[in-house]
Backbone atoms as SQL, in Angstrom:
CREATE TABLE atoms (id INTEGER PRIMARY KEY, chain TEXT, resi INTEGER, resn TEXT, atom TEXT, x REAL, y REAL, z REAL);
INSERT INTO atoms VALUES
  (1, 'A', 1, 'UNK', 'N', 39.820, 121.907, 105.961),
  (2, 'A', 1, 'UNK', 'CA', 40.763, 120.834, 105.660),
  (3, 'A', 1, 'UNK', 'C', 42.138, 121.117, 106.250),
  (4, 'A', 2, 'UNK', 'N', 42.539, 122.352, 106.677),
  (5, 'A', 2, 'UNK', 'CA', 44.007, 122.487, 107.411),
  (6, 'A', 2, 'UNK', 'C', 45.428, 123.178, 105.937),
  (7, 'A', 3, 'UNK', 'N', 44.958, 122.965, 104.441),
  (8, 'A', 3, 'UNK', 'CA', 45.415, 123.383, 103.496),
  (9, 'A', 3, 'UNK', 'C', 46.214, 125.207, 103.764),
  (10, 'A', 4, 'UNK', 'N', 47.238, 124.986, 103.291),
  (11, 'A', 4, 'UNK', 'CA', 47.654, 126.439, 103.407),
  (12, 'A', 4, 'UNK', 'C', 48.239, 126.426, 101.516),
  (13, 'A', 5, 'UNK', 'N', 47.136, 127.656, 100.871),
  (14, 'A', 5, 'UNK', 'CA', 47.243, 127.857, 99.735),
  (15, 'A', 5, 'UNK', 'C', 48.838, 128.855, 99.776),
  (16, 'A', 6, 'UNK', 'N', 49.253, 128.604, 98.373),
  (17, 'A', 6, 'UNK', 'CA', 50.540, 129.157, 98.542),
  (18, 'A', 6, 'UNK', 'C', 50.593, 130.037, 97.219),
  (19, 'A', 7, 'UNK', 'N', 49.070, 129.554, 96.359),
  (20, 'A', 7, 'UNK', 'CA', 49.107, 130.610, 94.807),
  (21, 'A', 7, 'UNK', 'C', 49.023, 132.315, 95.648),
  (22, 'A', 8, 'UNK', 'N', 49.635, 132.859, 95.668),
  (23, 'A', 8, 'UNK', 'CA', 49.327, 134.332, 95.465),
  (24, 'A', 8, 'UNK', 'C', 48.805, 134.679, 94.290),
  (25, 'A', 9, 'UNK', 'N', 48.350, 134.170, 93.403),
  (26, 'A', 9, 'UNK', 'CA', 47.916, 135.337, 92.221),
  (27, 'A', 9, 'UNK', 'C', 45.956, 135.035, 92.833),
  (28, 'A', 10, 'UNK', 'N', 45.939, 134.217, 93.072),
  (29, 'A', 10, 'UNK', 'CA', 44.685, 134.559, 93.793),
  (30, 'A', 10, 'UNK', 'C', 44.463, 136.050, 94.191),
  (31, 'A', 11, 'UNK', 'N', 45.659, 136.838, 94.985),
  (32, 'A', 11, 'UNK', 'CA', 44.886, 137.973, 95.497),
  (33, 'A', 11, 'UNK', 'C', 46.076, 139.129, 94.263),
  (34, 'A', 12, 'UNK', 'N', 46.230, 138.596, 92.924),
  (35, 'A', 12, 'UNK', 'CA', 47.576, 139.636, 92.330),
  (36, 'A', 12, 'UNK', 'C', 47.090, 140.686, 92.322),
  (37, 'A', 13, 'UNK', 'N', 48.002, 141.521, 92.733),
  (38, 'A', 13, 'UNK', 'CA', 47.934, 143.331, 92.480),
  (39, 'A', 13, 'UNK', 'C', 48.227, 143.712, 90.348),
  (40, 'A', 14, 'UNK', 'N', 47.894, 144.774, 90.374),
  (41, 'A', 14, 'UNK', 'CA', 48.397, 145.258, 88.912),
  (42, 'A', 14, 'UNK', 'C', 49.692, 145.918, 89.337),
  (43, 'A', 15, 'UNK', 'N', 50.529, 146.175, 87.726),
  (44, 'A', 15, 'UNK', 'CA', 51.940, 146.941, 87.570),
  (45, 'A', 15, 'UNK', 'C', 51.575, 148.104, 88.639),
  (46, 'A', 16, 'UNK', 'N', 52.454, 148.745, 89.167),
  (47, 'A', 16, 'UNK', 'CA', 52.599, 150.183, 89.490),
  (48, 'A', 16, 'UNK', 'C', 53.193, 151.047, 88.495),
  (49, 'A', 17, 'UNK', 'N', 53.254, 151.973, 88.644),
  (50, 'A', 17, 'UNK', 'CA', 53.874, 153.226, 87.882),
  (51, 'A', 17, 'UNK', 'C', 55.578, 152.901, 87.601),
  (52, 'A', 18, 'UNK', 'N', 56.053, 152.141, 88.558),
  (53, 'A', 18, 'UNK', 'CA', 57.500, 152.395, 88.106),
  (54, 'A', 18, 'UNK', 'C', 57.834, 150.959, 87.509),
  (55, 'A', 19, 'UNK', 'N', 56.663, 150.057, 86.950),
  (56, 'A', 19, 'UNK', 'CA', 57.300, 148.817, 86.256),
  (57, 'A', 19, 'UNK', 'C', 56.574, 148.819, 84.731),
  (58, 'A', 20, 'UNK', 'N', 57.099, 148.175, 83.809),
  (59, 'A', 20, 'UNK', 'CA', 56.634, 148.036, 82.670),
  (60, 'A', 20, 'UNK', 'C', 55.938, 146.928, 82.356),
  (61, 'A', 21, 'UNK', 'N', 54.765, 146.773, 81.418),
  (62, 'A', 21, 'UNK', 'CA', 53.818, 145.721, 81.844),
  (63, 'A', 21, 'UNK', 'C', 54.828, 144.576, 81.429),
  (64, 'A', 22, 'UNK', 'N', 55.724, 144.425, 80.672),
  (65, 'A', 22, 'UNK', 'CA', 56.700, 143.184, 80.303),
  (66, 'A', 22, 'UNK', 'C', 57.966, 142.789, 81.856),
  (67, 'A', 23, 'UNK', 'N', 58.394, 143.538, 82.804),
  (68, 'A', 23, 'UNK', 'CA', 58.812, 143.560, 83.803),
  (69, 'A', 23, 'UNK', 'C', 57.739, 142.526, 84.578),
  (70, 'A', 24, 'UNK', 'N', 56.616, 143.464, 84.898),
  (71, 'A', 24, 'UNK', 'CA', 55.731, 142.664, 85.831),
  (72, 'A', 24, 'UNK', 'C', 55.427, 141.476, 85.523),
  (73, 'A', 25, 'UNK', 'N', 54.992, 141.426, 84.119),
  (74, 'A', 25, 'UNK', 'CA', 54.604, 139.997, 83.592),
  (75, 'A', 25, 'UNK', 'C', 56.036, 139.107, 83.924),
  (76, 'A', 26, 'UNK', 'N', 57.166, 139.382, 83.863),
  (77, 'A', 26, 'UNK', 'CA', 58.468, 138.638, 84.410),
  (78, 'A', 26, 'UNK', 'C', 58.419, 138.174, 85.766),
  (79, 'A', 27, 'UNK', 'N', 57.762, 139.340, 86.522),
  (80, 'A', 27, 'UNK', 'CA', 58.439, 138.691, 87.737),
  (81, 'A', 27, 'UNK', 'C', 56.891, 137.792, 88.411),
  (82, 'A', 28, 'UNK', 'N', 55.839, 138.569, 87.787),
  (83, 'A', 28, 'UNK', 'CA', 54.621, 136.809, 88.393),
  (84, 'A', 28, 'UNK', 'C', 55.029, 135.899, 87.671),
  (85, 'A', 29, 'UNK', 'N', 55.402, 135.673, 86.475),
  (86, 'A', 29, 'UNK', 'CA', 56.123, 134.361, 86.059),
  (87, 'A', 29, 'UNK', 'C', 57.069, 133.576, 87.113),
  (88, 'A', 30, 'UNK', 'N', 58.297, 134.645, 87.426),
  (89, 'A', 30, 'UNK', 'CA', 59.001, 133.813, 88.094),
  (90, 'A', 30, 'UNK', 'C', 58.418, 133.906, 89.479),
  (91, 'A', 31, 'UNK', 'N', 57.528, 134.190, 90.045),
  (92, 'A', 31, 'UNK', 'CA', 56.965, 134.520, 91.292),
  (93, 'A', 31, 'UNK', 'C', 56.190, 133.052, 91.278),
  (94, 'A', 32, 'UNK', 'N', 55.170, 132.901, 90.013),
  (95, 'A', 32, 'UNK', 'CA', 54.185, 131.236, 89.594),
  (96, 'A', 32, 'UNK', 'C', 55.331, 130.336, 90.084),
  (97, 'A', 33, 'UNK', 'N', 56.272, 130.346, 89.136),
  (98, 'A', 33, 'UNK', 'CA', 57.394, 128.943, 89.376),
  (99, 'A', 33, 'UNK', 'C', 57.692, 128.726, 90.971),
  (100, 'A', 34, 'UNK', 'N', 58.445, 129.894, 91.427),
  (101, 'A', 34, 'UNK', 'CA', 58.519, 129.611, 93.252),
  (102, 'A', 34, 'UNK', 'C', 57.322, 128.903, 93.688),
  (103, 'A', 35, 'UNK', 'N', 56.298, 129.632, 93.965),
  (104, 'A', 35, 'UNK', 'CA', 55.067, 128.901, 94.343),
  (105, 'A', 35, 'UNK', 'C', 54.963, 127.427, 94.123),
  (106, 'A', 36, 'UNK', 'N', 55.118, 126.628, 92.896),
  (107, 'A', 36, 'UNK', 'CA', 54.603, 125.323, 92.091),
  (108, 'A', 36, 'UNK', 'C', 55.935, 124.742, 92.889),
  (109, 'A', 37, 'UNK', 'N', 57.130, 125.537, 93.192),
  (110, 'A', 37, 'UNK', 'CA', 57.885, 124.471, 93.522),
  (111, 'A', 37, 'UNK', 'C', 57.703, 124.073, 94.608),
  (112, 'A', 38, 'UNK', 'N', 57.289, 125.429, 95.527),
  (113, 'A', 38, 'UNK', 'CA', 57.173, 125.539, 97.266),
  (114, 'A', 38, 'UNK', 'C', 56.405, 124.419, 97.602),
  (115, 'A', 39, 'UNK', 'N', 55.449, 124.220, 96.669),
  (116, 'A', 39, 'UNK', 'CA', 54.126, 123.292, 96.888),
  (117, 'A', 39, 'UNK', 'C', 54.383, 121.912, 97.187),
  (118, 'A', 40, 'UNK', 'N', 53.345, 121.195, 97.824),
  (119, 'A', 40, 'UNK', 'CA', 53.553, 119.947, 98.103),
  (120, 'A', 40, 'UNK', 'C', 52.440, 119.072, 97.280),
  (121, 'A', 41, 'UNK', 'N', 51.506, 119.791, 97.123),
  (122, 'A', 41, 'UNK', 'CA', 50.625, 119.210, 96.130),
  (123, 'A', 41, 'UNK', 'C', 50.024, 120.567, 95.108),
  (124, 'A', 42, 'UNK', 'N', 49.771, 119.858, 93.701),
  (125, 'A', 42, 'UNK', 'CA', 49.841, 120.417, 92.420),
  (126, 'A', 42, 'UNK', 'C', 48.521, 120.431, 92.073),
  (127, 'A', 43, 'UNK', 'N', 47.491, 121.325, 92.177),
  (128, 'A', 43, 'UNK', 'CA', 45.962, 120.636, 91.717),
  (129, 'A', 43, 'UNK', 'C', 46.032, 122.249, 90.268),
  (130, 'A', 44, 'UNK', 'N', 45.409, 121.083, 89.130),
  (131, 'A', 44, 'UNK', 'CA', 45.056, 122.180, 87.849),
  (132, 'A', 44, 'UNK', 'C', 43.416, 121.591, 87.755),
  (133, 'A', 45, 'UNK', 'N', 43.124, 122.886, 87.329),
  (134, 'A', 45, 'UNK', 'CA', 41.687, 122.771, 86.825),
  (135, 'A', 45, 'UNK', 'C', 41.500, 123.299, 85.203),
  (136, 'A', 46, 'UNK', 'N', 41.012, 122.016, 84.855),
  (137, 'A', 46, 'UNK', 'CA', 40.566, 122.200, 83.061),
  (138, 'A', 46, 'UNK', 'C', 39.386, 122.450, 82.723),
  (139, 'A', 47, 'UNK', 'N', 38.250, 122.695, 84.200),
  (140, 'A', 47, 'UNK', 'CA', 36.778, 122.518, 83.855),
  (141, 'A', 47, 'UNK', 'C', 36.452, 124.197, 83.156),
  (142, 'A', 48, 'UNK', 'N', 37.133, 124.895, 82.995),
  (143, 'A', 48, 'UNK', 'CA', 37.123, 126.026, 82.078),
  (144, 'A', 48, 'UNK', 'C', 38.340, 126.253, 80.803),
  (145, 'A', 49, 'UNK', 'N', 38.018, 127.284, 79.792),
  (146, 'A', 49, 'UNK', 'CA', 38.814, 127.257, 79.138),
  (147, 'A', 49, 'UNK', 'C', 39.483, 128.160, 79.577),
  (148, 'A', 50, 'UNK', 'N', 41.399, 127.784, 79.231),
  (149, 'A', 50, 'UNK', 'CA', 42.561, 129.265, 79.707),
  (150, 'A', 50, 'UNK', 'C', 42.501, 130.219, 79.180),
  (151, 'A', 51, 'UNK', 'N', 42.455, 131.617, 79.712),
  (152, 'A', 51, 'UNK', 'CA', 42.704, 132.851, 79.047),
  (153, 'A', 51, 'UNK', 'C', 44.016, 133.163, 78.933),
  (154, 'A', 52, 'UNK', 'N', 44.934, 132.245, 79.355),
  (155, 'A', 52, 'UNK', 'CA', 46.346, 132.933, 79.568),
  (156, 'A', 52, 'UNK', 'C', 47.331, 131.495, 78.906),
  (157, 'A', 53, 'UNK', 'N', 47.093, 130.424, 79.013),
  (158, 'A', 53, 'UNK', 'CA', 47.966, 129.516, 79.003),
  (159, 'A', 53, 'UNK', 'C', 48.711, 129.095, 80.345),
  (160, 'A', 54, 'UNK', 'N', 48.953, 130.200, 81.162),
  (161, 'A', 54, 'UNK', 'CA', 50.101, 130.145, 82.602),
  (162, 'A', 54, 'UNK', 'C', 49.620, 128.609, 83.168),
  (163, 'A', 55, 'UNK', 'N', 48.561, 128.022, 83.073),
  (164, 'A', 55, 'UNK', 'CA', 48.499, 126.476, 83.618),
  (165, 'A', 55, 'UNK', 'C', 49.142, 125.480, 83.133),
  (166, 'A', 56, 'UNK', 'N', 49.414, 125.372, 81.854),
  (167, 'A', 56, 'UNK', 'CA', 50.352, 124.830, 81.074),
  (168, 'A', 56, 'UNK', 'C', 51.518, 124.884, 81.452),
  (169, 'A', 57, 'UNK', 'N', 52.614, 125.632, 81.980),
  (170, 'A', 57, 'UNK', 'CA', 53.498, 126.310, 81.555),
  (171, 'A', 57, 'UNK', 'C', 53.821, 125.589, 83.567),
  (172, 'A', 58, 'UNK', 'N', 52.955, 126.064, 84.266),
  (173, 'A', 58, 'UNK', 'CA', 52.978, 125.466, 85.898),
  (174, 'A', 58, 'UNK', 'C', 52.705, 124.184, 85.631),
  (175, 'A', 59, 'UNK', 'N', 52.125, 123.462, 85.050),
  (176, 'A', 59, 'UNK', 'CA', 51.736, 121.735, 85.085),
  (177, 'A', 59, 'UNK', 'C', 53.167, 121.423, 84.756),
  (178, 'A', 60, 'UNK', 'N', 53.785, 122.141, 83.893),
  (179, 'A', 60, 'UNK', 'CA', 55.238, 121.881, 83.206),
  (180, 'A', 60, 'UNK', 'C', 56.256, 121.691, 84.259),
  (181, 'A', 61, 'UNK', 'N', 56.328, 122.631, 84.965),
  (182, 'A', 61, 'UNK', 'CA', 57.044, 122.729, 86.445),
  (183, 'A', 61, 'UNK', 'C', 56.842, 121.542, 86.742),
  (184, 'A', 62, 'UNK', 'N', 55.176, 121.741, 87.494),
  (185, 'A', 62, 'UNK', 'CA', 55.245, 120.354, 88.893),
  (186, 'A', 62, 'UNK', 'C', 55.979, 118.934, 87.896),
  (187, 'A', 63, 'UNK', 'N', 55.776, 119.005, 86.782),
  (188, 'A', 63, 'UNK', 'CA', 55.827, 117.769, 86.057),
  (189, 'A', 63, 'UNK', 'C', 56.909, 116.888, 86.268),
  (190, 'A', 64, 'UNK', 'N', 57.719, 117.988, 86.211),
  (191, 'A', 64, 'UNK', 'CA', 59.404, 117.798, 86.255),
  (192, 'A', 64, 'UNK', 'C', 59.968, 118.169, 87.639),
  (193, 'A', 65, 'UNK', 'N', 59.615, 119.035, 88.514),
  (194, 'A', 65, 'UNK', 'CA', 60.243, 119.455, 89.551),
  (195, 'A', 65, 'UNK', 'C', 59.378, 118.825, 90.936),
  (196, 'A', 66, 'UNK', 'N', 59.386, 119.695, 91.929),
  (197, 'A', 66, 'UNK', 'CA', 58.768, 119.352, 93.219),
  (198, 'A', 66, 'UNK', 'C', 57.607, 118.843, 94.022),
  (199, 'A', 67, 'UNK', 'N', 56.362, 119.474, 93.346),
  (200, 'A', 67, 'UNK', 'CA', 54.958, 119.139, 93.949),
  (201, 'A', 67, 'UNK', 'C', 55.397, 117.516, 93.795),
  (202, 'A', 68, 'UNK', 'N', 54.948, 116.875, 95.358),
  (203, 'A', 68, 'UNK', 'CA', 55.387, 115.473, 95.163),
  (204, 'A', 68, 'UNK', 'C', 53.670, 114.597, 94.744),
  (205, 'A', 69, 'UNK', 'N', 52.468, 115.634, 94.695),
  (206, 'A', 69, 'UNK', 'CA', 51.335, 114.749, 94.255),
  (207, 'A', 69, 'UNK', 'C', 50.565, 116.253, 93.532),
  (208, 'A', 70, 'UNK', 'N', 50.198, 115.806, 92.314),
  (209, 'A', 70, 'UNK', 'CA', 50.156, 116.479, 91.492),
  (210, 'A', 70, 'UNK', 'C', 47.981, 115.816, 90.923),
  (211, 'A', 71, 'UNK', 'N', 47.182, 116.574, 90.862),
  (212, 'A', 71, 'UNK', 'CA', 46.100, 116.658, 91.152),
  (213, 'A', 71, 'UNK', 'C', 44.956, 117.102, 89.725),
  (214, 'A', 72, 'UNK', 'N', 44.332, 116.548, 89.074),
  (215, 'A', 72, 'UNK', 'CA', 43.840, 117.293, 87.847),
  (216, 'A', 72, 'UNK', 'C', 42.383, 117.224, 87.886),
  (217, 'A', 73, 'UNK', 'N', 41.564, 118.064, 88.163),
  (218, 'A', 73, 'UNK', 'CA', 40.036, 118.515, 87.919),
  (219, 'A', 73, 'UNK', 'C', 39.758, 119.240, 86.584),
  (220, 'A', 74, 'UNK', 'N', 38.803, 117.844, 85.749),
  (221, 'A', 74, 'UNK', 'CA', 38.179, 118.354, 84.872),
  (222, 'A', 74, 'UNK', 'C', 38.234, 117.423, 83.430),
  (223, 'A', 75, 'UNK', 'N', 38.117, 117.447, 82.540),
  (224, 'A', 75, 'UNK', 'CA', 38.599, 116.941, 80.881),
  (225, 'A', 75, 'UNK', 'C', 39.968, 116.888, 80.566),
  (226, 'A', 76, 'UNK', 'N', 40.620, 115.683, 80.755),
  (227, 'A', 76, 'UNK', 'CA', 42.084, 115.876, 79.767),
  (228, 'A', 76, 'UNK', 'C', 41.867, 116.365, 78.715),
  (229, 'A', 77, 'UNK', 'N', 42.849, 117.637, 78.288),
  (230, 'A', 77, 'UNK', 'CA', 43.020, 118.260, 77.242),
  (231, 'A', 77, 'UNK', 'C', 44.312, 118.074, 76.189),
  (232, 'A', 78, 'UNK', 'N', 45.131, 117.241, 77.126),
  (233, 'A', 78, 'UNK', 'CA', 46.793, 117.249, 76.283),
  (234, 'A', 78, 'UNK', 'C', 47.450, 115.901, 77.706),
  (235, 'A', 79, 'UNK', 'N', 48.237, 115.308, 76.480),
  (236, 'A', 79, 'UNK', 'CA', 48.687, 114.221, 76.505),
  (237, 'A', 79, 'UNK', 'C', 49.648, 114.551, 78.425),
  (238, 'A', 80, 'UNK', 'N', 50.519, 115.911, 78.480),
  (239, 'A', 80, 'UNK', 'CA', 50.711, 115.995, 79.425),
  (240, 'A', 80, 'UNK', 'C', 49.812, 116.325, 80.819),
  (241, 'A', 81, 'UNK', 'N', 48.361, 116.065, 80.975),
  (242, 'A', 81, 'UNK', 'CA', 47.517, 116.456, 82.204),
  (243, 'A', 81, 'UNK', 'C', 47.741, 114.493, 82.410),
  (244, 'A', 82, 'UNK', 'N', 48.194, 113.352, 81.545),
  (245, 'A', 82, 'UNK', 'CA', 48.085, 112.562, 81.818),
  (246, 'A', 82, 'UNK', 'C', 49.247, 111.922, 83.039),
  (247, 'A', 83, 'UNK', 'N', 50.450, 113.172, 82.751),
  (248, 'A', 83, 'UNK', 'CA', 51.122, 113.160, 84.412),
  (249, 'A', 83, 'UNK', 'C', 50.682, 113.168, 85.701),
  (250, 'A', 84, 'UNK', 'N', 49.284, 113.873, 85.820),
  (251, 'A', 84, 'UNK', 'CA', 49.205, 113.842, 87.061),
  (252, 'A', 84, 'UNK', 'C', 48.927, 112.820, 88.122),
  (253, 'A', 85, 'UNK', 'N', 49.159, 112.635, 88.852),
  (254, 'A', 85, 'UNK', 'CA', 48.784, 111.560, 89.561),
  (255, 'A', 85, 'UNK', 'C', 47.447, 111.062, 89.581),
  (256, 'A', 86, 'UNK', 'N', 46.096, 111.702, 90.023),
  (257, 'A', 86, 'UNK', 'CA', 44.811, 111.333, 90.409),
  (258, 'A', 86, 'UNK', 'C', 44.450, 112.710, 89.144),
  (259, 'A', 87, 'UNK', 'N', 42.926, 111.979, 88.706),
  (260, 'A', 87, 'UNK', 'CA', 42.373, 112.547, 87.830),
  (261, 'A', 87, 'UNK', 'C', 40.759, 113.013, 88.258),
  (262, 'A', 88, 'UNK', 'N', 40.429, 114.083, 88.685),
  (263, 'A', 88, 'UNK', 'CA', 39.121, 113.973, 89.024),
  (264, 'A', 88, 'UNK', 'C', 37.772, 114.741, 88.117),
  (265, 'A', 89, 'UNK', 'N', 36.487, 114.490, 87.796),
  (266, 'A', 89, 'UNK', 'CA', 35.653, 115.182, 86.730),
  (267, 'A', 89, 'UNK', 'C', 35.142, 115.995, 87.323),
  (268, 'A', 90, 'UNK', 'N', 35.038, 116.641, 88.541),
  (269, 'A', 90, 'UNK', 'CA', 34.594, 117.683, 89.672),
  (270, 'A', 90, 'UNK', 'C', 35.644, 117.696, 90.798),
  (271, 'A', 91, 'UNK', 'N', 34.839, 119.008, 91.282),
  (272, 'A', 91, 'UNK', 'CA', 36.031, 119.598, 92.412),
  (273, 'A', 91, 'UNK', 'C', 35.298, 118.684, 93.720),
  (274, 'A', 92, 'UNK', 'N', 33.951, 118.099, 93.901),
  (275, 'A', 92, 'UNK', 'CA', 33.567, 118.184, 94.937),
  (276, 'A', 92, 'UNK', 'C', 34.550, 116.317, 94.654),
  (277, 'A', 93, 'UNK', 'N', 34.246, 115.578, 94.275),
  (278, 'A', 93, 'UNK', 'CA', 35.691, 114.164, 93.814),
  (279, 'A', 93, 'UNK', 'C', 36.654, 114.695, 94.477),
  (280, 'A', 94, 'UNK', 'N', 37.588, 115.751, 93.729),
  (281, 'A', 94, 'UNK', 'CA', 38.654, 116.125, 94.232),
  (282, 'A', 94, 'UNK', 'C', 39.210, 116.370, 95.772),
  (283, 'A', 95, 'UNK', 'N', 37.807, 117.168, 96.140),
  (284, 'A', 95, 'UNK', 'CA', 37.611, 117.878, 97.418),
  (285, 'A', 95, 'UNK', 'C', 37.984, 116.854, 98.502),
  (286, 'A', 96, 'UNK', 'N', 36.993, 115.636, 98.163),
  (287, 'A', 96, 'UNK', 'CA', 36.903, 114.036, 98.929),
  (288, 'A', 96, 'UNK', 'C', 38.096, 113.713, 99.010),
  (289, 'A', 97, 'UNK', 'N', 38.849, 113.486, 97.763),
  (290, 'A', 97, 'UNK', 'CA', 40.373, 112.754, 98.015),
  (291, 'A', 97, 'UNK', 'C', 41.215, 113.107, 98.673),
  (292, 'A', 98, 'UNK', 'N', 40.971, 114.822, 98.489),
  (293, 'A', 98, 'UNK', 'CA', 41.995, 115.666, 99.580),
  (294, 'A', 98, 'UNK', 'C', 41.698, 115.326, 101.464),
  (295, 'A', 99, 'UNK', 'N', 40.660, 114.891, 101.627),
  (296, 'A', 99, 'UNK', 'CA', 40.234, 114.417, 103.201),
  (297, 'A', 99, 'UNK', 'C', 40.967, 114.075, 103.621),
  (298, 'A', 100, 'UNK', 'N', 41.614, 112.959, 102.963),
  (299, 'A', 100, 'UNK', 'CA', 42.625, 112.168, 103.310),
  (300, 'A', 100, 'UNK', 'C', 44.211, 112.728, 103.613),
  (301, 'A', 101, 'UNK', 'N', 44.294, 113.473, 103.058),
  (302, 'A', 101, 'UNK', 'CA', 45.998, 114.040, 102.652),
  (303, 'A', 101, 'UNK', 'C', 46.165, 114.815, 104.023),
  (304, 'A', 102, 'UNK', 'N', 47.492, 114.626, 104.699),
  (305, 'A', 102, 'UNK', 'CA', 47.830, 115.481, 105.617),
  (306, 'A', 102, 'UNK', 'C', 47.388, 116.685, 105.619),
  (307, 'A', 103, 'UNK', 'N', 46.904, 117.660, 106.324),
  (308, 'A', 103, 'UNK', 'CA', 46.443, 119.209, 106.326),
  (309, 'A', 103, 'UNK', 'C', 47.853, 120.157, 106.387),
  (310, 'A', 104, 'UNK', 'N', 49.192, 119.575, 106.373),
  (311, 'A', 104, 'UNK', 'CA', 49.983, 120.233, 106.681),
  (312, 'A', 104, 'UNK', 'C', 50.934, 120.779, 105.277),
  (313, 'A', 105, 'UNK', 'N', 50.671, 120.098, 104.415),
  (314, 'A', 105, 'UNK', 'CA', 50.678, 120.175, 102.899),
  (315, 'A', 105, 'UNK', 'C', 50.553, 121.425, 102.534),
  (316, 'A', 106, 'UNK', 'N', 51.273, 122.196, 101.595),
  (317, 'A', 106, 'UNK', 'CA', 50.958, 123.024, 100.903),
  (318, 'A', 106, 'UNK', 'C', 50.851, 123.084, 99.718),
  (319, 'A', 107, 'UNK', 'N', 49.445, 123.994, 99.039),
  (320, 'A', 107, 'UNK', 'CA', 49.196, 123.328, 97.533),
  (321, 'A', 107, 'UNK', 'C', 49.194, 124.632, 96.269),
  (322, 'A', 108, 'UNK', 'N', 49.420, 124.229, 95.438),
  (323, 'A', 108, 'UNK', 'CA', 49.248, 125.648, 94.244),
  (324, 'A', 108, 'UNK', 'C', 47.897, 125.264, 93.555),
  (325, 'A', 109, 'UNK', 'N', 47.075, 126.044, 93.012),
  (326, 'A', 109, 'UNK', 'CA', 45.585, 125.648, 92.198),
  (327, 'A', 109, 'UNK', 'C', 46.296, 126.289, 90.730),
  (328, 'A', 110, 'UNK', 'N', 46.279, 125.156, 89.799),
  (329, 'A', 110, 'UNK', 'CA', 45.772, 126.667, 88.344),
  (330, 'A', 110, 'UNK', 'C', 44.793, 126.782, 87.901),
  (331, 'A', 111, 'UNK', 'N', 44.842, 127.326, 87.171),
  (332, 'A', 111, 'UNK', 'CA', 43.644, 127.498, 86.153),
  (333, 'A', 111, 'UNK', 'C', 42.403, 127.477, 86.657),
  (334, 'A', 112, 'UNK', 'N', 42.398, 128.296, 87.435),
  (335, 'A', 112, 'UNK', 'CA', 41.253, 128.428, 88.268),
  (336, 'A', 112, 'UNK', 'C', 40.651, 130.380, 88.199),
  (337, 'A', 113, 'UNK', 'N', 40.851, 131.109, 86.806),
  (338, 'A', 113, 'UNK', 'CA', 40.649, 132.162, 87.060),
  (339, 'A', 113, 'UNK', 'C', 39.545, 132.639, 87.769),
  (340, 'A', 114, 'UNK', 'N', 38.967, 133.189, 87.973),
  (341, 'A', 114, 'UNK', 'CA', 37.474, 133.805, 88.985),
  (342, 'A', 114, 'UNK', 'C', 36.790, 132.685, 89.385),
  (343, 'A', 115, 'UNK', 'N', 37.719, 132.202, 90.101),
  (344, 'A', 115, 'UNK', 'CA', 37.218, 130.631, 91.167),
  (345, 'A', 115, 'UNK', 'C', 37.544, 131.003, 92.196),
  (346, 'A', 116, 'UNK', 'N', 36.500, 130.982, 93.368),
  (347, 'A', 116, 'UNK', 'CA', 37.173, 131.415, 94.789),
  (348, 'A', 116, 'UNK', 'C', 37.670, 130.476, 95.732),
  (349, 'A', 117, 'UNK', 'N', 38.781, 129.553, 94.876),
  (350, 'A', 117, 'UNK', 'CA', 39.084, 128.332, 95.373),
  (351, 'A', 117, 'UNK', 'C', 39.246, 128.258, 96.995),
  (352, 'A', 118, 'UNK', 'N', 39.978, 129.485, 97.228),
  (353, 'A', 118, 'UNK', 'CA', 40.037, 129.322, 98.964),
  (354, 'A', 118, 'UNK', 'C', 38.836, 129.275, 99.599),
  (355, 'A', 119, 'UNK', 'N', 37.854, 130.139, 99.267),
  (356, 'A', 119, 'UNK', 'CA', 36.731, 130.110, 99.461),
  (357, 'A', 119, 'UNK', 'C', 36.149, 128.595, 99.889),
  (358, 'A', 120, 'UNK', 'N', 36.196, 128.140, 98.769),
  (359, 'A', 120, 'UNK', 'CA', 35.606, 126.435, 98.770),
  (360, 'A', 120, 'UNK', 'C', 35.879, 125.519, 99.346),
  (361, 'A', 121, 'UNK', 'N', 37.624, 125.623, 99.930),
  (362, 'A', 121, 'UNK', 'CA', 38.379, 124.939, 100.621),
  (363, 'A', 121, 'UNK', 'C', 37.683, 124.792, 101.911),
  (364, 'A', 122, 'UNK', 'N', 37.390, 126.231, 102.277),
  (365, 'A', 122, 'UNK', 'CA', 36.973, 126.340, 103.603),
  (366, 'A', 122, 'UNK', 'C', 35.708, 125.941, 103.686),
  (367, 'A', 123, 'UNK', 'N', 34.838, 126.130, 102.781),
  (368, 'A', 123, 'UNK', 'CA', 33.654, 125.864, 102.949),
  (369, 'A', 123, 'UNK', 'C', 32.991, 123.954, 103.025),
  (370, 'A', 124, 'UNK', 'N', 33.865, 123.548, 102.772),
  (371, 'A', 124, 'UNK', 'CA', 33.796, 121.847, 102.234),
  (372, 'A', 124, 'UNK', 'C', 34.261, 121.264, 103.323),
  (373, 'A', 125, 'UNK', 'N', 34.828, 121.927, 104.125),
  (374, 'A', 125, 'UNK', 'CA', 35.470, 121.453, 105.572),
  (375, 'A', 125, 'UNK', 'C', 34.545, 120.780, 106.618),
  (376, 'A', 126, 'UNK', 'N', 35.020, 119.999, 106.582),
  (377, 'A', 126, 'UNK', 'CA', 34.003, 118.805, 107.639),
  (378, 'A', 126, 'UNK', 'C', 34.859, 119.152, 108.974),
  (379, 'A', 127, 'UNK', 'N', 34.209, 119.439, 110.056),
  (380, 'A', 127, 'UNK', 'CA', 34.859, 119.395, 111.540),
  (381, 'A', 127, 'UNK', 'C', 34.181, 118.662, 112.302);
């Protein structure tokens, strides 16, 4: 599709020795927010349940700030997934709508823990 993913926690490292796990947890927080803003499109996925909440907390961002198309795969769960622009019940829906969207776009995924979203991106690619 031409997509350039911009989540880094896809590939996150753990603390090192010289940070404290409340430090690190600070700075992928503020590391998530850069990302959601950098983005040009916002896709969350609800088709699992969160272990962390952090999708919430990024839907919150795009909600209010930058991603200018904002993307939701899966079950509304809360009154705010009803922000997003397009609503889809699968990724392969989702996948379709994205055909369309410039390839030059850059996008954040949440809630996608042990999803190899890049993976799929590439693989769904029609040439």
């Amino acid at each position: 599709m031409g997509f350039e993913c911009c989540s880094t926690w896809l590939d996150e490292l753990r603390p090192g020795p010289a940070l404290t796990h409340a430090d690190f947890d600070r700075q992928l927080a503020i590391k998530d927010m850069v990302e959601v803003r950098l983005s040009d499109i916002f896709i969350l996925d609800t088709l699992d349940e969160s272990t962390t909440g952090g999708r919430y907390a990024e839907l919150g961002i795009a909600a209010t700030d930058r991603p200018r198309l904002k993307l939701h795969v899966g079950p509304v769960s809360n009154i705010f997934e009803r922000l997003c622009d397009y609503h889809f019940d699968t990724w392969e829906e989702a996948l379709a709508h994205l055909e369309g969207i410039a390839p030059k776009d850059k996008f954040v995924a949440t809630g996608m823990e042990g999803k190899a979203f890049s993976h799929t991106v590439a693989d769904k690619r029609a040439d």
